[in-house]
C-alpha positions in Angstrom: 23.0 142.8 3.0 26.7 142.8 1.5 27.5 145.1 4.2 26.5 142.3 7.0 28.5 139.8 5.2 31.2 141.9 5.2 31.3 142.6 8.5 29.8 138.4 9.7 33.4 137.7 7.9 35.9 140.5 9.6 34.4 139.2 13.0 35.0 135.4 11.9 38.1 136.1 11.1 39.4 138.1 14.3 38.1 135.1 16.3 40.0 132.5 14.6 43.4 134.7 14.6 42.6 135.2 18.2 44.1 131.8 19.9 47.2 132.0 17.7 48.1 135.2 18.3 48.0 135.3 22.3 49.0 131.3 22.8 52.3 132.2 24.3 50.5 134.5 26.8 48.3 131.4 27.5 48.8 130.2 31.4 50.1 126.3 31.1 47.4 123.6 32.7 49.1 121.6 35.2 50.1 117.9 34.6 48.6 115.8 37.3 51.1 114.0 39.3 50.8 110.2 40.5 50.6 110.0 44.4 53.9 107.7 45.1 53.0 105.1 47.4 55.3 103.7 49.7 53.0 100.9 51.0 52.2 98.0 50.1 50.4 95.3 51.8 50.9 91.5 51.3 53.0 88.7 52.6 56.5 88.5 53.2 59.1 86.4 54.2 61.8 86.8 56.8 64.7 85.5 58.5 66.7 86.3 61.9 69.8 85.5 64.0 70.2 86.2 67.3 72.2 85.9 70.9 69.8 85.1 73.7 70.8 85.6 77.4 69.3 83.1 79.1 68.1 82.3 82.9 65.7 80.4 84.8 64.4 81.2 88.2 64.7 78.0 90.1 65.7 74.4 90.2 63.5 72.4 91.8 63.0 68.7 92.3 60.6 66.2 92.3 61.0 63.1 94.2 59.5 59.0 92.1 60.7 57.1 94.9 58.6 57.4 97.6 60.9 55.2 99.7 63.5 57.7 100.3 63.4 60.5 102.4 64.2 63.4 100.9 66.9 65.7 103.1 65.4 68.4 105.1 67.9 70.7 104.7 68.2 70.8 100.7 69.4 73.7 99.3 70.2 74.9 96.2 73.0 77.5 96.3 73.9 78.4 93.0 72.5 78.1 89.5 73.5 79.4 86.2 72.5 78.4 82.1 74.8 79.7 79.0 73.6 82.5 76.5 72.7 81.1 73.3 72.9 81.6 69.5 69.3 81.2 67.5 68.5 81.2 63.9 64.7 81.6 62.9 62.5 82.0 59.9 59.3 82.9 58.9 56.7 84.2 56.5 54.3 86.7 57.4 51.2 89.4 56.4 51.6 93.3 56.4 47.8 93.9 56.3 48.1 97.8 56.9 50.7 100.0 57.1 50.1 100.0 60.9 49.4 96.3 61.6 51.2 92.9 60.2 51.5 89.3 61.2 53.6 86.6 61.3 54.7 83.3 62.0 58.2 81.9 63.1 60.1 79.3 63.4 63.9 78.9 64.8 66.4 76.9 66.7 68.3 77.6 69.8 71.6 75.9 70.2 72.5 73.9 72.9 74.0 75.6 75.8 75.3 74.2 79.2 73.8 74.9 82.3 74.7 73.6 85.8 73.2 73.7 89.4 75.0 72.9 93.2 72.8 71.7 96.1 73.5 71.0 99.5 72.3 68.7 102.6 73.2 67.8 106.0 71.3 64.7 106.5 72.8 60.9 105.7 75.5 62.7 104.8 78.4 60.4 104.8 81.2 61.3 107.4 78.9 64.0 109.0 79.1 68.0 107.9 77.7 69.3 104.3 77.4 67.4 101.2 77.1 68.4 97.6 75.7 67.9 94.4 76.5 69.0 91.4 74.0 69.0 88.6 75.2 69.4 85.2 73.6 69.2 81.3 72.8 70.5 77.7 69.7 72.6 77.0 68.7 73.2 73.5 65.3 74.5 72.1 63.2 75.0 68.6 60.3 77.9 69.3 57.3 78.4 67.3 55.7 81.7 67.8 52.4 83.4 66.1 53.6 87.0 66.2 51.3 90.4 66.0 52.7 93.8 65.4 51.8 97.4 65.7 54.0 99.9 63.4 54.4 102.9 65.2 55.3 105.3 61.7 58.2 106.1 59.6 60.6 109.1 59.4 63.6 108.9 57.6 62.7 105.5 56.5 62.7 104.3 60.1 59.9 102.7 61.8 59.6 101.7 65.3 57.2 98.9 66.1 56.0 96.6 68.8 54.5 93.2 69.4 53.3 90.3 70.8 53.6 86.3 70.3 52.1 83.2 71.4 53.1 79.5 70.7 55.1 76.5 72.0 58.8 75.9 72.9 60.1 72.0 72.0 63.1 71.7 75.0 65.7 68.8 75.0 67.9 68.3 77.9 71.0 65.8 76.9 73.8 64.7 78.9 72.6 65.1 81.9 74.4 64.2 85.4 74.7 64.5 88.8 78.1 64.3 90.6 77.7 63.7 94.5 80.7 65.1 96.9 80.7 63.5 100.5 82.1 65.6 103.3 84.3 62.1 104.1 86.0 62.5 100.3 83.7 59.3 98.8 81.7 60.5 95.6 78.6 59.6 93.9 77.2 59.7 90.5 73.6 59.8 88.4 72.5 60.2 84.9 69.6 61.0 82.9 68.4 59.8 79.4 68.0 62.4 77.0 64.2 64.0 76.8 62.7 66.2 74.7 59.5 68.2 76.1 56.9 70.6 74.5 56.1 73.7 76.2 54.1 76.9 75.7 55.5 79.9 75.2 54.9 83.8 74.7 56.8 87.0 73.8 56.9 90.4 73.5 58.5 92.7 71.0 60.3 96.3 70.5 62.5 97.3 67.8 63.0 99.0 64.7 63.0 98.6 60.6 64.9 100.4 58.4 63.4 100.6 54.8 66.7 99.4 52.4 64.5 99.6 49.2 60.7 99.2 48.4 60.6 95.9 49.2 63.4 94.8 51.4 64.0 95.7 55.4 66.4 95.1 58.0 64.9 95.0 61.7 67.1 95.4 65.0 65.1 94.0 67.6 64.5 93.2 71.4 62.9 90.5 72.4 61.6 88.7 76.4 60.9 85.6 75.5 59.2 83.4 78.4 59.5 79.6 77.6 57.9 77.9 80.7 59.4 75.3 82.7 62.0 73.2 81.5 61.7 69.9 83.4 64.5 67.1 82.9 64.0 63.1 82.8 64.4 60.8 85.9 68.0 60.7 87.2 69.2 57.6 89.4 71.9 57.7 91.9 73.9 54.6 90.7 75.6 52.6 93.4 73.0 53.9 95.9 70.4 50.5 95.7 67.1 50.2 95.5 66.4 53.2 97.9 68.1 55.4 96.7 67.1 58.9 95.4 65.3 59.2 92.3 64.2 62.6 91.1 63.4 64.9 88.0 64.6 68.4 88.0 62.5 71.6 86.8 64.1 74.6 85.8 61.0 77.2 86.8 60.2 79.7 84.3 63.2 79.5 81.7 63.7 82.7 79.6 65.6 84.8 78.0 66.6 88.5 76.9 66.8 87.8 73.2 68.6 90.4 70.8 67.9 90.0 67.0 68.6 91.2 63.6 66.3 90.4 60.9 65.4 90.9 57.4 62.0 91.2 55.9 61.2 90.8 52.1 57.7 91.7 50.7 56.7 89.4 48.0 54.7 91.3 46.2 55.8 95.5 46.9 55.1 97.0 43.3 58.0 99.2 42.2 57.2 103.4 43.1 55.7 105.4 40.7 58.0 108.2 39.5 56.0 111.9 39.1 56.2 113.1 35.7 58.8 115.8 35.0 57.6 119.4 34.9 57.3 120.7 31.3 57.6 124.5 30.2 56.9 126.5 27.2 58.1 129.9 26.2 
């Protein structure tokens, strides 16, 4: 019996010197590192400012006094609107890293845009008349954007879109200058309208991550803003039968180029991995 207690306490003992002797030669469990997320979905707002080049595909008219008889030989021969400077803003959804929505607002500043027509008919002094149509043409679009991004490497990510909404269009100073082949001249004006519109978009560009929760887009953008129609202009001087018309420039658009800025609301900060600890 003392001889099993002897040897119950050697073995105790060798077990308990055991772990202190051979720590050192002890493999080192591995820390778990936090996954760093560089996503984060939520709302966010953004701004842009832009130069859009602008054109329209006809200029057409539309005779309210059915007393006159418009000329057979009308013509438009040339037609041309002013690029244009816009300024927008919005706020907007990134529901996956993939998908994100948004709403916009801006406003397009005015720009001048002018048309020449042509007619044979009751023209004074026989040959070719003219007239010469001239005005302003601003705009404010609302748009309800969707947008598919594509992926990101190297903190770039290419994306597309869509938008749908409605395009507000004012037409001011608006005038027609009439030139007789005999050297007389006439002259019209319009009041100043403002007309509501629909209007779509499409999208292609790309955003460059600046931080976790800022981005800067560059951007191209077809914007299609229907037809922009203009009030009632009067020939003055011509009398009671005279011509009296509105104008419609047919499908008004433009080739819009933006940069942008987008800044989540609520990104949470990235998670920094622990370091990597050694012994021995």
């Amino acid at each position: 019996m003392g001889k099993l207690k002897v040897l119950a306490l050697a073995a105790a003992t060798v077990i308990m010197t055991l772990p202190a002797a051979n720590a050192a030669d002890l493999p080192l469990m591995p820390r778990m590192t936090p996954v760093v997320e560089d996503f984060a979905s939520g709302w966010y707002l953004r701004g842009d400012v832009g130069v859009g080049v602008q054109q329209f595909q006809s200029f057409d008219h539309t005779a309210t006094n059915t007393g006159f008889v418009w000329p057979a030989s009308w013509n438009i021969d040339s037609k041309s609107v002013n690029s244009t400077v816009f300024l927008g803003a919005g706020i907007g959804y990134q529901v996956t890293n993939w998908l994100r929505f948004d709403v916009t607002g801006e406003y397009r500043v005015s720009a001048r845009f002018k048309a020449v027509g042509r007619y044979t008919e009751f023209c004074s002094g026989g040959g070719v008349c003219f007239d010469t149509y001239d005005g302003n043409h601003s705009s404010s679009v609302f748009l309800a954007n969707a947008y598919l991004d594509l992926g990101t490497w190297w903190r770039i990510t290419p994306f597309i879109g869509a938008g749908v909404g409605m395009a507000a269009h004012s037409i001011h100073d608006f005038w027609d200058l009439g030139l007789n082949s005999d050297g007389g001249t006439g002259r019209g004006f319009a009041a100043n309208n403002t007309a509501w519109n629909m209007a779509w978009a499409v999208h292609a560009g790309f955003a460059f991550d600046v931080s976790h929760n800022l981005k800067v887009e560059l951007a191209y953008r077809y914007l299609n803003m229907g037809d922009v129609k203009t009030a009632v202009i009067d020939c003055l001087g011509c009398g009671a039968g005279g011509p009296l018309a509105y104008y419609t420039m047919k499908r008004f658009d433009s080739h819009d180029f933006k940069l942008g800025l987008r800044w989540m609301l609520d990104a949470p900060a990235p998670v920094q991995p622990y370091p990597l600890v050694r012994k021995g």
